[in-house]
N, C-alpha and C positions, 0 to 999 in steps of 0.2 A: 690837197690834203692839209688841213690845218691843226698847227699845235698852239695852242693858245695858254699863257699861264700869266696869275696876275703876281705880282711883284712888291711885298711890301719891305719898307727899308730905305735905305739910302742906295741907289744906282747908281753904278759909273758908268756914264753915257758912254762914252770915248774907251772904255775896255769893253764894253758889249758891243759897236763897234769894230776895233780891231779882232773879238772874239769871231763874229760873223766872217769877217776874212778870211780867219784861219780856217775855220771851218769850208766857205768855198775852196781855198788853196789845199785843204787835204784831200777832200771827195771831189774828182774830178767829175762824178755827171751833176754837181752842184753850179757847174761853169761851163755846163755841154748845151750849144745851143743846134739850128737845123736851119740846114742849107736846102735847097733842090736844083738837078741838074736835069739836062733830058735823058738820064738814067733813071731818076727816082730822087728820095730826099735821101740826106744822110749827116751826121753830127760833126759839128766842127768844136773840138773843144777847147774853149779860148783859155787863154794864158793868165795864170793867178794873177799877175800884177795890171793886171788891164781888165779882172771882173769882181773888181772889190763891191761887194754889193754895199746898196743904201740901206740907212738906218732911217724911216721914214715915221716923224715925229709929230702926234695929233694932238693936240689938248683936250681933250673930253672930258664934261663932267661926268659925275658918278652917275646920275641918273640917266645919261646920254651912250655911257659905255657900252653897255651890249648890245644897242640896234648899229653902231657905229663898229663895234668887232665885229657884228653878223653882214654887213654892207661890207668889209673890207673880207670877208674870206669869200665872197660870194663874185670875187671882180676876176677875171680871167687873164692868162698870159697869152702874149705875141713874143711867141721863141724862135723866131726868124732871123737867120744868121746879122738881118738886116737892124733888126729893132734896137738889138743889143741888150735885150730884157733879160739876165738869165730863171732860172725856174725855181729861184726861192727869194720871196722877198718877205722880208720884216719891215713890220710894222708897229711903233712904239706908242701906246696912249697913256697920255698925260695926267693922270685922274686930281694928285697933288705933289708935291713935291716930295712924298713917301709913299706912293703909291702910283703904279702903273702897270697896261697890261701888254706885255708881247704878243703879237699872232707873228709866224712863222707859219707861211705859205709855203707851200710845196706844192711843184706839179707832177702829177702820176707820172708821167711820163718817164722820171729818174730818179721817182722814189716809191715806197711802200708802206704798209705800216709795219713792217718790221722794221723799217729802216728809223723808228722813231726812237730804239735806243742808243743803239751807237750817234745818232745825231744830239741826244740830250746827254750822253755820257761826253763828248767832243766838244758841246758848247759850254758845261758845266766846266770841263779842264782848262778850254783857252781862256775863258772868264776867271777864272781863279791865278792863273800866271799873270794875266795883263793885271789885273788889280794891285797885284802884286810886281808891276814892273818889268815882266820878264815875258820874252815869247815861250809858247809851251812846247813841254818836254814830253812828247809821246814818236812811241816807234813807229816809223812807216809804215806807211799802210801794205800788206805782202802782194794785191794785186789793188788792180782798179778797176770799174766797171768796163771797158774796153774790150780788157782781156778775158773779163767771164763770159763780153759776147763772140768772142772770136773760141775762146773753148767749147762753146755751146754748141756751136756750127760745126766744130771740129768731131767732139762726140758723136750727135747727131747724125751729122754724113750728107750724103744726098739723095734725094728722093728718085735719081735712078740707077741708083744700087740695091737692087730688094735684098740685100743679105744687109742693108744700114739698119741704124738702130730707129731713126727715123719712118723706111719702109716699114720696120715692125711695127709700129707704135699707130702708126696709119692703120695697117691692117688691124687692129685690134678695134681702134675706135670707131671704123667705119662698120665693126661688125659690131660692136657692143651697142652701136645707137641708130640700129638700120631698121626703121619705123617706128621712130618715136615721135610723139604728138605735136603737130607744130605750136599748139597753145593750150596753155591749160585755162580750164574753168572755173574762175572762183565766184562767191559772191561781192560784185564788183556791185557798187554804188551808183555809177555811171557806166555806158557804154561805151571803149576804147576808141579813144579820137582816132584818126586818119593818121598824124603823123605826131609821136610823142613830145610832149615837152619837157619832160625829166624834171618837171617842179615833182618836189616829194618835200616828206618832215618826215619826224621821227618822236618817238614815244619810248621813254626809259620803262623798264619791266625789272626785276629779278626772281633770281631760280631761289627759293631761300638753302639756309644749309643743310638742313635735315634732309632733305629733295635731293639737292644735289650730290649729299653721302651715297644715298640709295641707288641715286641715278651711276654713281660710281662705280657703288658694290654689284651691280646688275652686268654692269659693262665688264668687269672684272669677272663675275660668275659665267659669261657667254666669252671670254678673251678678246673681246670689244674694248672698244676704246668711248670713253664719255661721248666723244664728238658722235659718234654709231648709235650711239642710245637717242640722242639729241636729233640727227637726222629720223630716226626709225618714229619718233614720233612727228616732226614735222608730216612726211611720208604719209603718216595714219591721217593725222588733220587737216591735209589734204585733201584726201580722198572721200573722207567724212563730208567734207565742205560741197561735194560734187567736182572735184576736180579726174574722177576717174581712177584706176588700178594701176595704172602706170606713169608714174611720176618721176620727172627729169630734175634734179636739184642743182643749180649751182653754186661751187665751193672753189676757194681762196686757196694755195697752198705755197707753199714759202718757197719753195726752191731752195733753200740753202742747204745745198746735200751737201756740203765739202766746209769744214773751218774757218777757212780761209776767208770767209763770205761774211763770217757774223760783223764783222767788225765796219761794214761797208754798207754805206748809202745807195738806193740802189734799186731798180725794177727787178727783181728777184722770181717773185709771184705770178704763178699760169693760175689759170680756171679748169678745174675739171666739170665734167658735166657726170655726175652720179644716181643714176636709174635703180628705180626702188620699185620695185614689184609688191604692191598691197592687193592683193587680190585674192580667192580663198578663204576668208577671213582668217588668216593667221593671230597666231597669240601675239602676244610682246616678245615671248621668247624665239618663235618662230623667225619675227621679222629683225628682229637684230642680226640674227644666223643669217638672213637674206642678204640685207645691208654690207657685214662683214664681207661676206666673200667677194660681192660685188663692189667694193671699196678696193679692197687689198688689190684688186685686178687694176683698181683702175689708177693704185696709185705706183703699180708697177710700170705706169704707160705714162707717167705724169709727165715726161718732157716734151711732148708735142705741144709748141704755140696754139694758144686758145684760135688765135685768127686763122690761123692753120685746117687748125681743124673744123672752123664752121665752112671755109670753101671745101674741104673732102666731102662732109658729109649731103653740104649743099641742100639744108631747109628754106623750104617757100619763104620767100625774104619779105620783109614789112618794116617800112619808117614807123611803126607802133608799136613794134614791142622790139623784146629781146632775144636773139636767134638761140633755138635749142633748150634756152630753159628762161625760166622769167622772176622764180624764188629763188633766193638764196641766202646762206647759210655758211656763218662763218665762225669762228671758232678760237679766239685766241688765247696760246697756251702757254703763252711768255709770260714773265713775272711782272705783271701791272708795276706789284708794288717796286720792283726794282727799278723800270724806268723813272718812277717819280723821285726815289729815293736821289738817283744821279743829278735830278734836277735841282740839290740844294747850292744855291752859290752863295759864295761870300756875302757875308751881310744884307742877306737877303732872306726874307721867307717865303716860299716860293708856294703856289696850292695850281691846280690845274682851272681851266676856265674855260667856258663854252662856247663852239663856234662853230656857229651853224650854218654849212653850205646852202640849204636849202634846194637839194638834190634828191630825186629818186631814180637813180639808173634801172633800177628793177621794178617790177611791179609788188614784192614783196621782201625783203630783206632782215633776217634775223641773224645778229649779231652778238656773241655769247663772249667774254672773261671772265676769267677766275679773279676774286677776289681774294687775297689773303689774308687770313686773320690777326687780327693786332695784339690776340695773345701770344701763339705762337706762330713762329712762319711755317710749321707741319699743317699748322691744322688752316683746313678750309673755312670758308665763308660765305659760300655760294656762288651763284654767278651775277654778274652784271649783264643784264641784257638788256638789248636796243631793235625795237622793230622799226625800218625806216619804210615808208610808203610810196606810192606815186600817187599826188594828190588829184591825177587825173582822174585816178577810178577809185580812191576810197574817200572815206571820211575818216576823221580822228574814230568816231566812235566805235565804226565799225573796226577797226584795227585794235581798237584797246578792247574789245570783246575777243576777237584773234586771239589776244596775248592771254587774256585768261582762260581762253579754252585750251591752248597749249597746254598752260600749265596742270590745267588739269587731266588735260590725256596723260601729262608725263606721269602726274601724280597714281593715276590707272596704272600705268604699265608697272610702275614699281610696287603698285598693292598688290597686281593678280597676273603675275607677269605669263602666270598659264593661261588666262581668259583671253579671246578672241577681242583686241584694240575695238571692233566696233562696235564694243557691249558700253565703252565706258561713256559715263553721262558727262555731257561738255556743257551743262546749263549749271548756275548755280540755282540758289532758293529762288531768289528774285527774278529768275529767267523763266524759273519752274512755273511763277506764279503768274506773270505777264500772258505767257503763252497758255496757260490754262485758265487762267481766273479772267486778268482783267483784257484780254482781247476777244474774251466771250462773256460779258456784259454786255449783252445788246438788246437788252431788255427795256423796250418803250411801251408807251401806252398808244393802242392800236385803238382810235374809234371804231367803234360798235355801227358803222355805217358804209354802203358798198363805195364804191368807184363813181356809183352815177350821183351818189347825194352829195361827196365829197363836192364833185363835179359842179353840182349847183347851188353847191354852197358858196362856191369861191364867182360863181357868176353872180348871185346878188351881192357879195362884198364889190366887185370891179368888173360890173357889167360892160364898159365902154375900154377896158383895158384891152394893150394885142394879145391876146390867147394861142396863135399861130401865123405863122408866115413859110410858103412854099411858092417858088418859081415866080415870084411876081407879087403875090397874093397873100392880101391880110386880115383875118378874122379877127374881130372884138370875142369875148368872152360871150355879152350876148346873140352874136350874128353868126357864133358858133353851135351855141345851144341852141338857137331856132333852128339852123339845118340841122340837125341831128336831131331835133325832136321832131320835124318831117318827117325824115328817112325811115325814124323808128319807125310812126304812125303806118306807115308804107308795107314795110315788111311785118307788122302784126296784124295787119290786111290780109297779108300773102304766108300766115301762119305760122309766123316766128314768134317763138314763146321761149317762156324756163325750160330748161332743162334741154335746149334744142342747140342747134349750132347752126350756121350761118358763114358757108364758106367765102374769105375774102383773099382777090386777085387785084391788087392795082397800086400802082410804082406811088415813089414816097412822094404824098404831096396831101393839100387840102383835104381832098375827098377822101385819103384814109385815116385821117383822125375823125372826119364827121363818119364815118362809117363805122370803124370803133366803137365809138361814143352812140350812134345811133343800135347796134347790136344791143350793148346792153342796156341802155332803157327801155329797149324790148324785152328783155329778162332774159337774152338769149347769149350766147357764149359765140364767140369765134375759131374761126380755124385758116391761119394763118397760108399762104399756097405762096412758096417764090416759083413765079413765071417760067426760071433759068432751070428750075429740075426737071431730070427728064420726064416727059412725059408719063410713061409706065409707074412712075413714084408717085405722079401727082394721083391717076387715076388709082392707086390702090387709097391715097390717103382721102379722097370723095368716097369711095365705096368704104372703106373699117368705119367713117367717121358720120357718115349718110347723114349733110348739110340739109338743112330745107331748102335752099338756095343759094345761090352764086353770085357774090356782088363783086363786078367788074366790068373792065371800057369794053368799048367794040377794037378797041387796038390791039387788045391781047386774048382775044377768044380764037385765034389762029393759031396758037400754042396750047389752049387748053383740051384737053381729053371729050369729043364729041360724041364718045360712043355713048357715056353714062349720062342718065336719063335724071340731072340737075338744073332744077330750072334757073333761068339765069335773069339776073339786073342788072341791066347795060347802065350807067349813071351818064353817059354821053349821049343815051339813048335821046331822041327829041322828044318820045311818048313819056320815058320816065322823066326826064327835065320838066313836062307840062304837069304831069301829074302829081308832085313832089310842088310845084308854084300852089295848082289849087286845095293842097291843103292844111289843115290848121292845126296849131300849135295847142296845146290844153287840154285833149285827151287821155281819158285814163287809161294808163300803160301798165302792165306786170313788171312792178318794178323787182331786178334780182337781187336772193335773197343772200348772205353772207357764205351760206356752204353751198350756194348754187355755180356752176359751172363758168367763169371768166375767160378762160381760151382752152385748147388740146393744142400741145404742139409735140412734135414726132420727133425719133430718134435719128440717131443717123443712121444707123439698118447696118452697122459694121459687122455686128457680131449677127445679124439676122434679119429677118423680116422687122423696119422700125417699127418703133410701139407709141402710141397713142398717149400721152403726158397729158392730164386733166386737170389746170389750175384753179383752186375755186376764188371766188369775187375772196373771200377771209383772207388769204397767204396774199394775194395782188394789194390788198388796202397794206397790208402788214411791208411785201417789201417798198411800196412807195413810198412808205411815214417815211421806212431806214433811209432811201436814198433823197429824201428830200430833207431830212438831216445831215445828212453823211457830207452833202454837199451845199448844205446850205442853201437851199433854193428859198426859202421866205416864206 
């Protein structure tokens, strides 16, 4: 967890310094490191005067400073009773001799983000005493991390006591999440690796204030809470997304049910897992009511250990994702402006500064605070919000469209809060326009000439070029067009014309593109046959389509249909091989006309008997222009 702030002014090295001390010597898990025995691991928390931490001093220029903060919040600890690393280390950069920027690491493990204002109101105090000569003068702290975990247990109970508060709390969650979705569906960019990397970024958004009024006075009119408005649209834009009706959200929550706590550094915060039922198409106001009650349940249950509860419920486990839910949604409703306010120290001016883990623990993370207004401290300002990613499955872009279709669903729910969430339009103008105007420009100019002229067009440009290759074997453009002007010759012998069809049987290779090509410079159309259907299909699709002939090996006429009375061209035949040598190329052929027939191919027959699809020579020239643009072919 990194807090990073730059520092203009004059600093006292050596009272930031002894501040950092005091600060470990008050918060004991600031000095708690981990042992393991053949019991398991567990904390030894070493002695203030023996884990005064280092103030660890970088020179950086300006232009150097933030890939150099973003490198130092991104370096890991070894909290091994052995290392002697404790879980906060500072890091001072040099930028001038008035100017420098703190990061303060922290590791989750003994802190949270709550815990970042009593840490900046603790370091702002002892900083201000040392400057001033004196050790600081604050009251003991009334418990320590220690004791909150050993009350925790205490409350809690044990899990074979079914009358503990623990057995309850079990029994609610395993019933509250008993068949939920092992993973949701979004529009992901890429395909979920095998095993995650938890690289992520993040992109700054905000709610503005007029929104967030509304989003307010909404949550107040249903006795919701903002956070409930904020989830119930995530919730919608979910499921809009394809993500399905039932959707798992997880959410942060502080734990500091008791006093006693605000004042203390500190792993505090469980994860609840909050299921939102979108389905119905509920209004806004509907699904806030959903939310609501299914919130209020769950934050009745909120003390069971998040790790706790993913062995109860026990979801199909995966090094790729995140068990039980994979968005989440966090909500902080602490006074921003207070924590920074604490951060003014002596002779310093202090402003916040970015430091970027370069982490996505989720697959999606939305992260909300309140800003306060700098005219009054009543009045709002919106929200600050932060979507963080996993760079494994999105891109920036796709997620900065994310953020503005939120916002516009929220914007929905608080126009028409009676209208059904999946009415509201998540495109703006320019999306309207993309998807309607310019992704349906595909307006080219189609020559006025079929498939066979194209064909011999491109053979007197690069007659000696390879035109094909199959199994071995390679055709020039023109040692393709001689056999296929053969073949034609062949089959308008044996009465294949316009408007006719020409049943063809034979696996991918040479002989069925000179067959192809031979078809229609007979003026005649095709009718495609795979080998692998059953039989009964192929014979109905010979008889709807009544071929003049059947061009195919003697390999595969043991599969084909011999009741029906289609005459057939063996092409392995030795009589057809002979006869196809002795004759010539330059005969007048009926060449097909643009609305003449190019192929029939058939349905899949799900809903019925298949039907019969009649492509003419026009739409075939038409889609090979697109796709020999589309892709570049030359």
């Amino acid at each position: 967890i990194p807090v990073a702030l730059r520092l203009s002014g004059a600093l006292d090295r050596d009272a930031l310094r002894l501040a950092l001390a005091d600060l470990v010597e008050r918060h004991e898990s600031l000095r708690t490191v981990f042992a393991e025995d053949g019991e398991g691991a567990y904390q030894v928390v070493r002695d203030a005067a023996e884990a005064r931490p280092e103030l660890i001093v970088v020179e950086s220029g300006r232009e150097e400073v933030g890939q150099s903060l973003k490198e130092a919040a991104r370096r890991g600890f070894d909290l091994s009773a052995e290392s002697g690393e404790l879980p906060l280390r500072a890091t001072l950069f040099e930028v001038d001799a008035d100017e420098h920027v703190l990061l303060l690491l922290l590791h989750h493990i003994v802190s949270d983000a709550w815990s970042r204002a009593p840490l900046a109101r603790d370091l702002t105090a002892a900083y201000a005493a040392r400057v001033a000569g004196e050790a600081p003068h604050w009251a003991p702290l009334p418990v320590q991390y220690a004791d909150y975990s050993l009350w925790q247990r205490e409350v809690l109970g044990s899990e074979d006591d079914p009358d503990s508060e623990i057995s309850r709390q079990l029994g609610y969650w395993t019933g509250a999440l008993a068949g939920l979705p092992d993973q949701l569906e979004l529009p992901y960019d890429r395909p979920r690796p095998s095993v995650a990397t938890y690289r992520g970024d993040r992109i700054p958004f905000e709610v503005p204030a007029e929104l967030y009024d509304r989003v307010v006075a909404l949550a107040r009119e249903r006795q919701a809470s903002p956070f409930m408005v904020l989830q119930a649209a995530l919730a919608a834009l979910l499921t809009r997304l394809g993500a399905g009706t039932d959707i798992p959200i997880g959410t942060p929550i502080a734990g500091r049910t008791d006093g006693t706590l605000d004042d203390l550094i500190g792993v505090f915060i469980n994860t609840l897992v909050l299921r939102t039922d979108t389905s119905g198409r509920p209004t806004a106001h509907t699904l806030i009511d959903r939310v609501r009650a299914q919130n209020l349940a769950a934050y009745a249950n909120q003390d069971l250990p998040f790790e706790r509860l993913v062995e109860a419920v026990n979801p199909e486990r995966s090094l790729s994702r995140h068990p039980l839910f994979q968005v989440l949604l966090a909500f902080n409703n602490t006074d921003t402006a207070a924590v920074d306010g604490v951060t003014q120290l002596p002779g310093l001016t202090v402003s916040r500064a970015t430091a970027d883990t370069g982490v996505g623990k989720f697959d999606l993370s939305f992260a909300f605070a309140e800003r306060a207004s700098t005219e009054a401290a009543s009045t709002r300002a919106g929200l600050q919000g932060v979507l963080e990613y996993s760079t494994d499955l999105f891109d920036q872009s796709t997620v900065e469209a994310l953020g503005r279709r939120y916002l516009r669903l929220l914007q929905a729910m608080v126009d028409a809060p009676d209208a059904p969430v999946d009415q509201a339009e998540l495109l703006d103008g320019s999306e309207v326009h993309t998807l309607l105007v310019d992704w349906n420009e595909t307006v080219c100019e189609v020559p006025g000439r079929s498939v066979v002229e194209l064909f011999e067009e491109r053979v007197a440009a690069v007659p000696d070029a390879e035109a094909v290759v199959a199994g071995g074997v390679s055709l020039s453009y023109r040692e393709l067009d001689a056999r296929a002007e053969r073949l034609a010759v062949l089959l308008a012998e044996r009465g294949v014309g316009a408007e006719r069809f020409v049943a063809v049987a034979l696996p991918r290779s040479v002989d069925l593109v000179v067959a192809l090509l031979a078809v229609w410079k007979a003026g005649a159309a095709y009718l495609p046959l795979d080998t692998e259907y059953p039989a009964e299909r192929l014979a109905y699709m010979l008889q709807d389509a009544d071929p003049v002939l059947l061009l195919t090996t003697s390999g595969l006429t043991s599969v084909l249909p011999e009741e029906l009375a289609v005459p057939r061209v063996l092409l392995d035949d030795p009589g057809t091989v002979d006869a196809l040598a002795r004759l010539t190329t330059g005969r007048p052929l009926a060449r097909p006309d643009l609305a003449n027939p190019a192929y029939v191919i058939y349905t899949s027959g799900s809903t019925g008997r298949p039907k019969g699809v009649v492509v003419p020579q026009g739409p075939l020239v038409n889609f090979l222009v697109a796709m020999r643009d589309r892709f570049e072919l030359g």
